[in-house]
C-alpha positions as CSV (number, residue, x, y, z in Angstrom):
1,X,3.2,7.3,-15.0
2,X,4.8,9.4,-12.1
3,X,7.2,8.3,-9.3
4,X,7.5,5.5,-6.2
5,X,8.5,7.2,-2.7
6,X,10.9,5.1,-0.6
7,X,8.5,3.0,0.8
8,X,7.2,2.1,-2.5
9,X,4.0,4.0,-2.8
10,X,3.0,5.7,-6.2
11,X,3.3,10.0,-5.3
12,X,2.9,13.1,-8.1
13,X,2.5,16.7,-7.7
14,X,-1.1,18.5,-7.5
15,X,-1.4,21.8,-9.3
16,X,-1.2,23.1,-5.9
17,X,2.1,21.7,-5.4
18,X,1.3,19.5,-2.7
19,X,2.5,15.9,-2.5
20,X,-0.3,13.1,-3.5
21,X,0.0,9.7,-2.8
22,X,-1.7,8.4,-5.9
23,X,-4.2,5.5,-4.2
24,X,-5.5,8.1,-1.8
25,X,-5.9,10.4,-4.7
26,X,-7.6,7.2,-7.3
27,X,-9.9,6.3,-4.1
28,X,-11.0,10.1,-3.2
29,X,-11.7,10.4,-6.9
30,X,-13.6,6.9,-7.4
31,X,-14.9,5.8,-4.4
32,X,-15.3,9.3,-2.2
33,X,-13.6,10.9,0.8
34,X,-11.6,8.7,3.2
35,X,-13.6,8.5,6.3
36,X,-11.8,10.2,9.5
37,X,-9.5,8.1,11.3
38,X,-9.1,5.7,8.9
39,X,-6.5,5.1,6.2
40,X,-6.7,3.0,2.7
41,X,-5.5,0.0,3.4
42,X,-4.5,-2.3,-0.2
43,X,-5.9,-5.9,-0.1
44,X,-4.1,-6.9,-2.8
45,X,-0.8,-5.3,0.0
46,X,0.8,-3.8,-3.4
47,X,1.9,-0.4,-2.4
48,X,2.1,0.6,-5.6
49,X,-1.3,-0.5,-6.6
50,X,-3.8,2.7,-7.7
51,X,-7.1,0.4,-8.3
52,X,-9.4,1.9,-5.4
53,X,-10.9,-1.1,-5.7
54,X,-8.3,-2.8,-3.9
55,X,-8.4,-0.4,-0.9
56,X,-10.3,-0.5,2.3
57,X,-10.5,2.3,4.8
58,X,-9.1,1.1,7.8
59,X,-7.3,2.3,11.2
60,X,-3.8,2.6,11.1
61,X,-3.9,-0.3,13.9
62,X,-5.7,-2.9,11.4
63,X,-3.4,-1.4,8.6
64,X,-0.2,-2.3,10.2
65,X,-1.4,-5.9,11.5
66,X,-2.2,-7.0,8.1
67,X,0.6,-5.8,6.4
68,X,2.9,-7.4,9.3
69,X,0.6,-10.7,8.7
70,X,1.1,-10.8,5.3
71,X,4.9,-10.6,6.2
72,X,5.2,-13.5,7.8
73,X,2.9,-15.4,5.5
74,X,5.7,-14.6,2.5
75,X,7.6,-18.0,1.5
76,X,9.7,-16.5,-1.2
77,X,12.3,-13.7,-1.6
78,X,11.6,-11.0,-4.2
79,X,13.9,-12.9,-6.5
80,X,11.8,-15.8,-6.3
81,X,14.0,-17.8,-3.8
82,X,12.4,-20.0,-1.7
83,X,12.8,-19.3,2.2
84,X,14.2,-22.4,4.0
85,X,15.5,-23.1,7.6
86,X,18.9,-22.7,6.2
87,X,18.9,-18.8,4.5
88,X,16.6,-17.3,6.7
89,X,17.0,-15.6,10.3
């Protein structure tokens, strides 16, 4: 188990002491490099999520238009609240 960053993604500490986000580090280590250019994008859009399975390599561009997609497809609050006309902006 290790620690979430701020924005929710799992990070821990090389040897080296360098800072790993762990689904770069479970997709390098199961699937191979990540390709140039392109950044693991997770399917499943759990940030926390380390199953390289459930990562793409992607463009940042593609990246950032799904995860804004699956934004707006959301129709309940964390706490399980549904969204309605009247409690939403």
């Amino acid at each position: 188990m290790g620690q979430l960053n701020d924005a929710g993604y799992g990070i821990f500490w090389t040897k080296e002491q360098q800072r790993m986000r762990a689904h770069r580090f479970a997709y390098i280590t199961f699937i191979g490099p990540i390709p140039e250019g392109l950044e693991p994008d997770h399917l499943c859009r759990v940030r926390s999520c380390v199953n390289p399975h459930h990562l793409e390599p992607v463009t940042r561009k593609v990246n950032l238009n799904r995860g804004r997609s699956h934004e707006r497809e959301r129709t309940r609050c964390p706490q399980g609240h549904e969204y309605t006309e009247a409690n939403t902006i």
